[in-house]
C-alpha positions, -999 to 999 in steps of 0.1 A, spaced: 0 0 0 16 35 -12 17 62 14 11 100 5 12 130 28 -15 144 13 -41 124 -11 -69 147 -32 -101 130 -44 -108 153 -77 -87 177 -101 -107 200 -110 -98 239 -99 -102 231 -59 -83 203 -55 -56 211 -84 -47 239 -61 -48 223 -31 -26 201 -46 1 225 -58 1 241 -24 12 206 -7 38 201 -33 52 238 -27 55 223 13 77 194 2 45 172 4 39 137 -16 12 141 -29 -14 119 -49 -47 137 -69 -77 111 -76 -96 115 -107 -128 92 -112 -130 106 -150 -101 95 -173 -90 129 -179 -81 157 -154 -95 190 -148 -132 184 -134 -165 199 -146 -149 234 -146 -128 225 -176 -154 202 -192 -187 205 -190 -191 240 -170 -172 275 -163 -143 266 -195 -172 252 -223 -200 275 -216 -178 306 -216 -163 294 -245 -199 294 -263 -208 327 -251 -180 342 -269 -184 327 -298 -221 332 -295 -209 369 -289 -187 372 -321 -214 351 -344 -241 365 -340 -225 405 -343 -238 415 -309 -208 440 -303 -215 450 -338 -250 459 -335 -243 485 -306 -218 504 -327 -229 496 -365 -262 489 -363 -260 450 -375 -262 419 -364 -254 387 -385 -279 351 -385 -267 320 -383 -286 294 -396 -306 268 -376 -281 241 -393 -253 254 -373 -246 232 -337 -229 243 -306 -202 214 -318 -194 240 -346 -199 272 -324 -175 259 -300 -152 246 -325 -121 259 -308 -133 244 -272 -116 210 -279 -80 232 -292 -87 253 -255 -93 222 -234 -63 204 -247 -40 230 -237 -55 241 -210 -48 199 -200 -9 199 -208 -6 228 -186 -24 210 -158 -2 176 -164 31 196 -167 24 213 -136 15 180 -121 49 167 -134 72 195 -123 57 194 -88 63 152 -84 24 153 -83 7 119 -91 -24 117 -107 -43 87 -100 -71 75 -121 -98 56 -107 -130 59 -83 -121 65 -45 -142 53 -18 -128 49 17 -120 17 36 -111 40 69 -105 72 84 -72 72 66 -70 47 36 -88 52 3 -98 17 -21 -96 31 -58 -109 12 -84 -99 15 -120 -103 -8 -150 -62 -22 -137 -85 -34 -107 -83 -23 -75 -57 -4 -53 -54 14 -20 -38 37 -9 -30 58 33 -31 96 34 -22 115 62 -45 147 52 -72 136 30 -93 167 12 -124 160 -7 -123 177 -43 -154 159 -55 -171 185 -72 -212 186 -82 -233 173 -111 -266 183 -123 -296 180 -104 -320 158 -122 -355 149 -104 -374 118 -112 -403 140 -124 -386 156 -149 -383 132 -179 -346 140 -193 -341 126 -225 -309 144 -237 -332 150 -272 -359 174 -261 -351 176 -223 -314 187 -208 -299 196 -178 -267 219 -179 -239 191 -187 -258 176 -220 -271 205 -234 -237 207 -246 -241 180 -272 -276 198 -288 -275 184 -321 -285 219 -334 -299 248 -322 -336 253 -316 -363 279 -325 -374 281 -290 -360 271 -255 -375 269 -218 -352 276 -192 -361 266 -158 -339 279 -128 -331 317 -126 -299 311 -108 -264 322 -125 -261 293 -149 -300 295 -161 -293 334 -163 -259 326 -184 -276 297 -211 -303 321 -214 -286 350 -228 -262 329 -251 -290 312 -269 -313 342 -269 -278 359 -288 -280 335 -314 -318 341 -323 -335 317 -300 -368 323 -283 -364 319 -247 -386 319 -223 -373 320 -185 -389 304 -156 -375 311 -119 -402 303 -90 -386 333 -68 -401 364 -72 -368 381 -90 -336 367 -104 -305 362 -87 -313 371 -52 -279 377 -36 -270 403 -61 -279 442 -59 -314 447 -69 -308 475 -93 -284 456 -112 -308 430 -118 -332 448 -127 -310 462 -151 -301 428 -165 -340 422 -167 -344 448 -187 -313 436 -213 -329 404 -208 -365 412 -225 -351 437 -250 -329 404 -264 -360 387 -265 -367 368 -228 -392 357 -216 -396 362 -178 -417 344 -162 -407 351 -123 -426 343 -91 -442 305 -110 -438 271 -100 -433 243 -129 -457 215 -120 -452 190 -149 -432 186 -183 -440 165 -207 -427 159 -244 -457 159 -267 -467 142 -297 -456 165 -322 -419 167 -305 -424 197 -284 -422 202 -246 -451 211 -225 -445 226 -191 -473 235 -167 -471 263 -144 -487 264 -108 -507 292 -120 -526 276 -148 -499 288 -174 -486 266 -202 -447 271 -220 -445 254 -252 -408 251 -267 -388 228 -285 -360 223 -264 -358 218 -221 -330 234 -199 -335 224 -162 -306 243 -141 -323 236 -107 -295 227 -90 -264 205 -85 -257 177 -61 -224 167 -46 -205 138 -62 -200 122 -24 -226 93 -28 -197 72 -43 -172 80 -16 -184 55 12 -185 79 36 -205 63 59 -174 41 68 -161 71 88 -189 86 97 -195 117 75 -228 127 65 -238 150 35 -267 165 36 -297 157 13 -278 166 -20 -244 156 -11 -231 188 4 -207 181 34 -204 207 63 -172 226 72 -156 247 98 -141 277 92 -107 259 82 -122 235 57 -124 208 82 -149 180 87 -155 165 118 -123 142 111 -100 166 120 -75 155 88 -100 148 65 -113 181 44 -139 194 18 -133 221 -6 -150 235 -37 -185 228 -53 -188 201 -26 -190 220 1 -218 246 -13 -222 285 -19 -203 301 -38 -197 270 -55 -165 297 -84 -140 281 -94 -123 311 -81 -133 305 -46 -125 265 -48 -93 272 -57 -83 292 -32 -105 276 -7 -76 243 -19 -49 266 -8 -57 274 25 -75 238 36 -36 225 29 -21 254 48 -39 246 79 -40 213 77 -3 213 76 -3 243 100 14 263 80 12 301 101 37 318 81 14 311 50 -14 337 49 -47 321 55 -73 344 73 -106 344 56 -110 367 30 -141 385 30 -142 407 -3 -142 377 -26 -157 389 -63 -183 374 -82 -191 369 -119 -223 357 -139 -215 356 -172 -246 366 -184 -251 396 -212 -245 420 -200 -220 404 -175 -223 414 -138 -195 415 -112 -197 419 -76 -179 426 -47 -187 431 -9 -222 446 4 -251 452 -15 -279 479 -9 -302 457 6 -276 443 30 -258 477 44 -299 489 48 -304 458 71 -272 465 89 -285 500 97 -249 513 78 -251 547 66 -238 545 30 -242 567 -3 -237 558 -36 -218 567 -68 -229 556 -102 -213 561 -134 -228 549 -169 -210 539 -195 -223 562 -222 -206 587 -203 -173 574 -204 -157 573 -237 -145 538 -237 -182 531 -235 -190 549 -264 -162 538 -286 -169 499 -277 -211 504 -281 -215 496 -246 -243 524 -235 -263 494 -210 -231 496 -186 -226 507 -148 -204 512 -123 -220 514 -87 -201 522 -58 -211 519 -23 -197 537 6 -199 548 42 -209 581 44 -188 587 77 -154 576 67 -160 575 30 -147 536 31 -154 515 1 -180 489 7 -196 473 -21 -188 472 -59 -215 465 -84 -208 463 -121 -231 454 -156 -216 458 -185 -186 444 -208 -158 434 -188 -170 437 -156 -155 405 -145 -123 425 -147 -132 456 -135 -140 448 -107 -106 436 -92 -97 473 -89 -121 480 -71 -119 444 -49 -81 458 -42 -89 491 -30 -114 473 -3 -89 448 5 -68 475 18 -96 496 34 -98 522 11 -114 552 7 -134 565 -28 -107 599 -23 -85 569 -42 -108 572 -75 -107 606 -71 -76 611 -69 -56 585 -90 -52 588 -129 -66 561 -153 -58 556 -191 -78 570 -210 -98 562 -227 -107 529 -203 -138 517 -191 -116 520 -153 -123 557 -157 -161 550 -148 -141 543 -115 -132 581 -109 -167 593 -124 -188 568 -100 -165 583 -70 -173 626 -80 -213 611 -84 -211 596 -47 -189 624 -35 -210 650 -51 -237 634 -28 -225 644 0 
């Protein structure tokens, strides 16, 4: 039986850092992957391939180009996503021979197989060479999520998907329901209302994507119906069924009916732990397979811990990897290796318009009682915006009114996944809005909508 320091159950982003981070500590250190190729749903079937069709959904269909030329091409109903995302196999690939040389330079071993566990310490992994075990000292579930599929909802992977076999559509349709209004429903229903499809959108909450700041959303609800959404918000689905003539019937609560020709259900995801034996130690996941953790990453086996998707909200690829990182630092109680909990981590739904986040919303700092003000800047008022055809953009910024500390970050509009670092660094440091006020940008940049959000606020006072 091989011995490893620290063993890894799953590559994808979580446990690929996690597993660089024991390897920087001198570690051995083994990664198990139940797939026979590395790199988890993120680079397969979620955050790399759906990004990768909305930007070639983006430069198809001329949506840039309508905002500053006034067209937009077609694309004909013979072309599939196979074909959009032609250049998703040429990404994936490389994006794979980095993984494995990393792997390599770091004397990481990648074992292929499913894990289960014989004890608190040793893992049985079977693989089609038969079966193997193997003892870690620090063992940190990586498992990652799949789709949430309910026995009433007949999937068929021909009319009816969920979010990891929509991917192999054989074309696209005229007309698509999307149930879920949570970031991925939000995302697949802008990318296929880009390329021409009706979509109609059905979330049983009263609004979309609830932990964001309200006026964004509503902002993106607007942008949402002017591509041709349907919203159908506050409605419960009741029963799908695929009808005689191919198409898909779903019944609301209210008496409504959807009729479309393809299904998306995006309801949620359940953790991959039901293979992992865990009852042979004594952890339980909750009803979809989410395991609880402290505020170190720890179960309740001290050296056994849970890290990405697994483990629940936010459920980035962002936050899994560094939530990897510092699970290994303190389960090798590493102090001189920074590991506090950060608590401006950024968020971004890659919707269009894309939205980015960071740190307190309106509706939170009005619970809180804080006493805030706010500075918005659109970006038909900064010339970048105007130049790239981007007048649907903004920059909110949130403040205290007292101390004129930075609080919350709120963007909509192209690149606001980047943007928003600037201002994620300025509150990582306790900073002021005097610092957009003060500092130069390039110009012309979208970052200028930085300094104009900060006079708006300031002038507000």
């Amino acid at each position: 039986m091989r011995r490893f320091d620290v063993l890894i159950v799953g590559s994808g982003p979580g446990g690929q850092r996690a597993a660089f981070q024991a390897a920087k500590l001198k570690k051995t250190v083994a990664v198990i992957e139940r797939q026979p190729y590395i790199g988890g749903a993120g680079l397969h079937t979620g955050t790399l391939p759906s990004k990768t069709l909305r930007e070639a959904a983006l430069f198809l269909a001329g949506f840039k180009q309508r905002a500053i030329f006034g067209f937009q091409c077609s694309i004909g109903r013979e072309v599939t996503l196979q074909e959009l995302m032609y250049r998703k196999m040429d990404v994936m690939k490389k994006q794979m021979e980095v993984i494995i040389d990393q792997f390599n330079r770091n004397n990481i071993e990648i074992i292929y197989g499913e894990a289960s566990f014989r004890d608190e310490h040793r893992l049985s992994i079977k693989s089609p060479g038969g079966l193997e075990e193997v003892y870690g000292e620090v063992i940190i579930i990586a498992a990652g999520t799949r789709p949430l599929r309910p026995k009433e909802v007949p999937f068929d992977e021909e009319h009816i998907y969920d979010t990891d076999s929509i991917l192999k559509i054989n074309q696209i349709p005229s007309t698509l329901t999307v149930i879920g209004g949570g970031v991925i429903g939000c995302e697949y229903a802008c990318i296929f209302a880009s390329l021409g499809v009706k979509v109609t959108l059905i979330e049983k909450k009263p609004r979309l994507l609830p932990f964001a700041d309200n006026e964004i959303v509503n902002s993106l609800c607007y942008w949402m119906t002017q591509s041709g959404i349907t919203l159908r918000l506050n409605e419960e689905v009741v029963k799908i069924t695929v009808e005689s003539n191919d198409r898909v019937m779903t019944n609301l609560k209210s008496g409504k009916q959807v009729v479309s020709e393809k299904l998306l259900y995006t309801m949620g995801r359940v953790g991959n732990t039901d293979m992992l034996n865990l009852n042979a130690i004594g952890i339980k996941p909750d009803g979809r397979g989410s395991l609880s953790v402290n505020e170190n990453f720890q179960t309740t086996i001290p050296h056994i811990y849970a890290i990405g998707d697994v483990i629940g909200f936010p459920a980035l690829a962002s936050t899994s990897m560094e939530q990897g990182r510092r699970a290994v630092c303190n389960a090798l109680h590493k102090e001189d290796i920074t590991c506090e909990v950060v608590s401006h981590l950024p968020f971004g739904i890659y919707t269009i318009p894309e939205i980015s986040m960071v740190g307190e919303t309106e509706e939170g700092l009005t619970a809180k009682a804080i006493a805030y003000e706010v500075g918005c800047a659109l970006f038909q008022e900064v010339a970048k915006g105007q130049i790239i055809g981007d007048t649907h953009g903004m920059l909110k910024l949130l403040f205290n009114r007292e101390d004129k500390r930075l609080l919350g970050v709120h963007i909509i509009g192209e690149r606001a996944t980047e943007l928003i670092h600037i201002g994620q660094a300025v509150m990582s440091f306790r900073g002021t809005v005097d610092y957009f006020k003060d500092t130069v940008f390039n110009y012309p940049t979208l970052s200028d909508a930085y300094k104009v959000a900060a006079l708006n606020g300031l002038n507000r006072l």
